[in-house]
C-alpha positions in Angstrom: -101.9 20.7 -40.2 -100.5 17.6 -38.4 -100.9 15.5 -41.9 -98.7 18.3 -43.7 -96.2 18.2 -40.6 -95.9 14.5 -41.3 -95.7 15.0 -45.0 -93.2 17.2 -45.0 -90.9 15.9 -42.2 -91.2 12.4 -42.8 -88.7 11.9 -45.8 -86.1 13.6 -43.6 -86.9 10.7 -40.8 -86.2 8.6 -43.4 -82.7 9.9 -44.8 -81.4 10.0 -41.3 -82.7 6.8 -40.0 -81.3 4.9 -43.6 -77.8 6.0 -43.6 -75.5 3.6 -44.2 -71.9 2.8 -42.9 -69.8 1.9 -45.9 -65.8 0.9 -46.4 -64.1 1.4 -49.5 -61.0 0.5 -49.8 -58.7 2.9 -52.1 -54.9 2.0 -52.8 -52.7 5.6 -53.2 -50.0 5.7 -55.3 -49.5 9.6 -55.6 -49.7 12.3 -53.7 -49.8 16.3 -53.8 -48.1 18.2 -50.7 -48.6 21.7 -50.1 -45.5 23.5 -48.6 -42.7 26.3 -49.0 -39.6 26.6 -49.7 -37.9 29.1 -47.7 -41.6 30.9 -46.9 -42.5 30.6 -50.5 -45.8 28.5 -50.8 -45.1 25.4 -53.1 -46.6 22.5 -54.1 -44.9 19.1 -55.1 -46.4 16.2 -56.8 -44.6 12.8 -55.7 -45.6 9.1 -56.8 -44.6 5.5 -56.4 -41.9 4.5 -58.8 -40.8 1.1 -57.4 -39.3 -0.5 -54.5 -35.3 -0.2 -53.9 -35.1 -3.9 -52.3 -37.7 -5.7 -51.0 -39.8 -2.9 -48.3 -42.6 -1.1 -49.2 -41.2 1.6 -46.8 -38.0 1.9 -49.2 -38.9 2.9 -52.4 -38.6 5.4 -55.2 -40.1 8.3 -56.0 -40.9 10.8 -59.0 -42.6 13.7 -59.7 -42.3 17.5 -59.4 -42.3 21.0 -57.4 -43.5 24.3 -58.3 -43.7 27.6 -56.6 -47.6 28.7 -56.5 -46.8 32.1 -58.0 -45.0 30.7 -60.9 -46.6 27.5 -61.2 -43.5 26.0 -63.6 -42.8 22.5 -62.9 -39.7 21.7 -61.9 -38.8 17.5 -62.0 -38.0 15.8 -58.9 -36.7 11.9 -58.2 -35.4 10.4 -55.3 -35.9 8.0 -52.4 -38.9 7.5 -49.6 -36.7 5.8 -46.4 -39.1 4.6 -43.8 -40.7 8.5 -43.7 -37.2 10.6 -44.9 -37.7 12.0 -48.2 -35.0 12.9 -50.3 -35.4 14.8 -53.4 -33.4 15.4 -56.7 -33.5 17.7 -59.6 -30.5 17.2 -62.2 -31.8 20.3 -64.7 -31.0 18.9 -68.2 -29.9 15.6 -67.1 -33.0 14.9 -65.1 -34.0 11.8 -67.2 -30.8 10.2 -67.6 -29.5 10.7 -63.9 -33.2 9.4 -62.2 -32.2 6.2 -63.9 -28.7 6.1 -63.0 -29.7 6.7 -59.3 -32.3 3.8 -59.9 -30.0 1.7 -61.2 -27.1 2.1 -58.5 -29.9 1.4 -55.6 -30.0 -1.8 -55.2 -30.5 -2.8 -51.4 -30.7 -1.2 -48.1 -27.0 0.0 -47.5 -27.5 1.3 -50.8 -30.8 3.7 -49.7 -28.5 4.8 -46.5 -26.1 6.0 -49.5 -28.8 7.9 -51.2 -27.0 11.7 -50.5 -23.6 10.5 -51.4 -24.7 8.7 -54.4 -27.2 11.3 -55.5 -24.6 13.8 -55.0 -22.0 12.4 -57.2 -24.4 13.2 -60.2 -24.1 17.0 -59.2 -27.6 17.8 -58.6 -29.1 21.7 -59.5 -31.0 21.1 -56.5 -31.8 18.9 -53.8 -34.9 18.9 -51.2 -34.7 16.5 -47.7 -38.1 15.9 -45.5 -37.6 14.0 -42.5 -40.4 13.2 -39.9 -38.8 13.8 -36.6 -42.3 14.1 -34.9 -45.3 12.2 -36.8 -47.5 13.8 -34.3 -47.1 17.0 -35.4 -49.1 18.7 -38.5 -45.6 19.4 -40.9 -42.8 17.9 -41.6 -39.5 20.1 -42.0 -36.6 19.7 -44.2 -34.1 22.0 -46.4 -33.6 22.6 -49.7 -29.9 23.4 -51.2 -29.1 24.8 -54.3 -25.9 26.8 -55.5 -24.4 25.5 -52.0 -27.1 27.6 -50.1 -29.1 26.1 -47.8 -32.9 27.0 -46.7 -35.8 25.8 -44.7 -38.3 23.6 -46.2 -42.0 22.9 -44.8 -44.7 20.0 -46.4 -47.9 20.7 -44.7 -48.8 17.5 -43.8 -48.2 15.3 -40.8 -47.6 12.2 -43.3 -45.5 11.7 -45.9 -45.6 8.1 -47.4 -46.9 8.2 -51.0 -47.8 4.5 -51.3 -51.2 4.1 -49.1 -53.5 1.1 -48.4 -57.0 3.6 -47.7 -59.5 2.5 -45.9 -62.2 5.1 -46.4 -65.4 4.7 -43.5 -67.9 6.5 -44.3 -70.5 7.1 -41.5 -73.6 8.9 -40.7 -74.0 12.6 -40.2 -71.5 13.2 -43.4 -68.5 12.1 -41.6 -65.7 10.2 -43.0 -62.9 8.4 -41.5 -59.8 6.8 -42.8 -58.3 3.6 -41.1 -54.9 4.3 -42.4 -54.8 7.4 -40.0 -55.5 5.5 -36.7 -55.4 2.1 -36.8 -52.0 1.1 -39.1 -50.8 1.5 -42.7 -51.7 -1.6 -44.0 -55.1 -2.2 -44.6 -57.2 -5.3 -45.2 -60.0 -4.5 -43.5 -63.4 -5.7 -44.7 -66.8 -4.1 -43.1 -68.9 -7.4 -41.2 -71.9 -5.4 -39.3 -72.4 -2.0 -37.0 -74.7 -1.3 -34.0 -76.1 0.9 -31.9 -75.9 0.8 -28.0 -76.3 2.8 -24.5 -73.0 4.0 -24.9 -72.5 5.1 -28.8 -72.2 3.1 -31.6 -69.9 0.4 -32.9 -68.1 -0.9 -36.1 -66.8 -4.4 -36.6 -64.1 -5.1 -38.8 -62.6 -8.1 -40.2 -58.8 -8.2 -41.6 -56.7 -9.8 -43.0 -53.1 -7.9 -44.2 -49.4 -8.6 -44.1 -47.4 -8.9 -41.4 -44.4 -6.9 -42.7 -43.9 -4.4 -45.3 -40.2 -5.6 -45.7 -40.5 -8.8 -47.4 -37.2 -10.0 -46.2 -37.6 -9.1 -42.7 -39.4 -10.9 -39.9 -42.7 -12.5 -41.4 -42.1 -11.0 -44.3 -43.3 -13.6 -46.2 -46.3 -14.9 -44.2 -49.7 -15.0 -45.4 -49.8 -12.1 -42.7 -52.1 -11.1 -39.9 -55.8 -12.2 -39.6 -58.6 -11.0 -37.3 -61.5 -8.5 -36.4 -61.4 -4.9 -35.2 -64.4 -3.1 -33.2 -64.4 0.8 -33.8 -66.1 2.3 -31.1 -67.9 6.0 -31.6 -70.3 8.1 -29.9 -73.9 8.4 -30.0 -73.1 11.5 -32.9 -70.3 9.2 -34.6 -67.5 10.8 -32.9 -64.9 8.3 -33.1 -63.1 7.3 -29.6 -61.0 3.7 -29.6 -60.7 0.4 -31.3 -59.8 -3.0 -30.0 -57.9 -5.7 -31.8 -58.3 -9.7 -31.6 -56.2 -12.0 -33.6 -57.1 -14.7 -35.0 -54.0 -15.8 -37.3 -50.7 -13.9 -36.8 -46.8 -14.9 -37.9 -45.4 -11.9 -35.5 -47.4 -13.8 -32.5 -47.1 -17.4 -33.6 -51.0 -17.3 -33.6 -51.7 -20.8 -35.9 -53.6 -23.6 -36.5 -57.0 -21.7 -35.1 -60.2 -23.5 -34.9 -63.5 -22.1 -35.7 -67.4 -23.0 -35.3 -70.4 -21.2 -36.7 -73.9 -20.7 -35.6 -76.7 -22.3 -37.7 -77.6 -19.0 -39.3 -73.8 -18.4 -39.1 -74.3 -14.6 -37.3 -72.4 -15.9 -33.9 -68.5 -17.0 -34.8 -66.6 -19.0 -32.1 -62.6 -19.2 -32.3 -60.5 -21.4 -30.5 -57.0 -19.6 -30.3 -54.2 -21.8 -29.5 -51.3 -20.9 -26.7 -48.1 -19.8 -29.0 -44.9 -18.6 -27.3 -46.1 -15.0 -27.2 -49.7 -15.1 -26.0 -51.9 -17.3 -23.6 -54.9 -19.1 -25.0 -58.2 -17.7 -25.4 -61.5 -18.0 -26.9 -63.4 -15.5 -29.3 -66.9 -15.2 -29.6 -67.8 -13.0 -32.3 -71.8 -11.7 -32.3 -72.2 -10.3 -36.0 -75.6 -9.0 -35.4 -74.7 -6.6 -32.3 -70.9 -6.2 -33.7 -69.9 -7.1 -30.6 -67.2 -9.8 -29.7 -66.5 -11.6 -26.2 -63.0 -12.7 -25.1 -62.1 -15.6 -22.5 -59.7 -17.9 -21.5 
């Protein structure tokens, strides 16, 4: 009886004691919202169509909108503005006017025009989503057509089609992505994870730009450069991460030093004073995905 209990037991031991923590990094450039339009259920389908200057949080979109019940697609083009979505459809002169609203947004003052240019083109209808609260689980809006206005709803506490993914996916079948918690821009590479008294851990190493607006401040550095520890539960609840920098054009983190163990699974870096942070040391422990931080 004891040699069947083991038998039969044993290769569930194994699947839980051998799963893995693994990052794959997945790069969005659509999306589908569910949402209604004046209590009718919709659903739109939106995607990247190029950026209006030079920020990745200002750019164009396409796509569509149907009602569920009727499920006939109606063509949509318009504008993403750091979270404000703004929607047109132009009935028979959809193809020609998404160009001409393209071609006539050419900077930012231009994407602050995006209503009154838009508008000039006579649209049949016109959808706005802006993200007042980015806590909250929807984003409200209004939709106007025949000089009528009604409330609009996406189901969804995000709305940025363009998305830098970084799926984690843990043991006990649970999935996390970094671009929910940590920031929007990705970069981050899986180094080790580790088990202790108080839960289980996740290091992270990164590297990713330092500005989505390429003309702004840093915008074009070689970015930000460093490691991340996720920190979980004994279950693989997730609770906090912490952040050290090794490289950074925002902090005037440069010219950084770094040593490595013989059997190169202990990382020492030597972070110089900039005009923003003190100097300090980083001792990175790859094995117990740990890392130490002095002066």
């Amino acid at each position: 009886m004891k040699k069947l209990f083991i038998t039969l037991f044993l290769p569930l031991f194994v699947l839980c004691f051998c799963q893995k923590v693994e990052l794959k990094a997945v790069t969005d450039s659509s999306q589908i919202f569910k949402g209604e339009i004046a209590g009718v259920p919709v659903t739109m389908q939106l995607h990247f169509a190029g950026i209006a200057d030079c920020s990745l949080y200002q750019y164009f979109v396409d796509g569509w909108y149907y009602y569920d019940k009727y499920q006939k697609k109606i063509p949509l083009t318009g504008i993403y503005d750091y979270g404000k979505l703004s929607l047109y459809h132009f009935g028979n002169k959809q193809k020609q006017n998404s160009k001409l609203l393209k071609d006539q947004i050419t900077s930012p003052q231009k994407v602050e025009k995006t209503a009154e240019i838009a508008e000039a083109m006579n649209p049949k209808e016109s959808i706005t989503f802006t993200t007042d609260n980015p806590k909250e689980n929807s984003i409200t809006g209004n939709f106007y057509m025949d000089k009528k206005t009604q409330p609009a709803k996406l189901f969804t506490g995000n709305d940025m089609i363009y998305r830098y993914n970084n799926y984690l996916t843990l043991p006990n079948n649970k999935k996390i992505n970094t671009f929910d918690f940590i920031n929007k821009h990705g970069g981050n590479q899986l180094i080790s994870y580790a088990s202790g008294d108080n839960g289980n851990r996740i290091l992270l190493y990164f590297e990713h730009s330092s500005n989505f607006n390429a003309c702004g401040k840093c915008g074009a550095s070689e970015g930000e450069k460093g490691y991340r520890i996720l920190y979980f539960t004994k279950d693989w609840n997730y609770k906090n991460y912490e952040e050290f920098l090794t490289e950074s054009c925002l902090e005037n983190i440069y010219d950084t030093t770094e040593t490595k163990s013989q059997d190169r699974k202990i990382l020492k870096y030597k972070i110089k004073k900039s005009s923003s942070t003190a100097a300090y040391s980083l001792m990175v422990d790859i094995k117990n995905a740990s890392i130490i931080k002095s002066k």
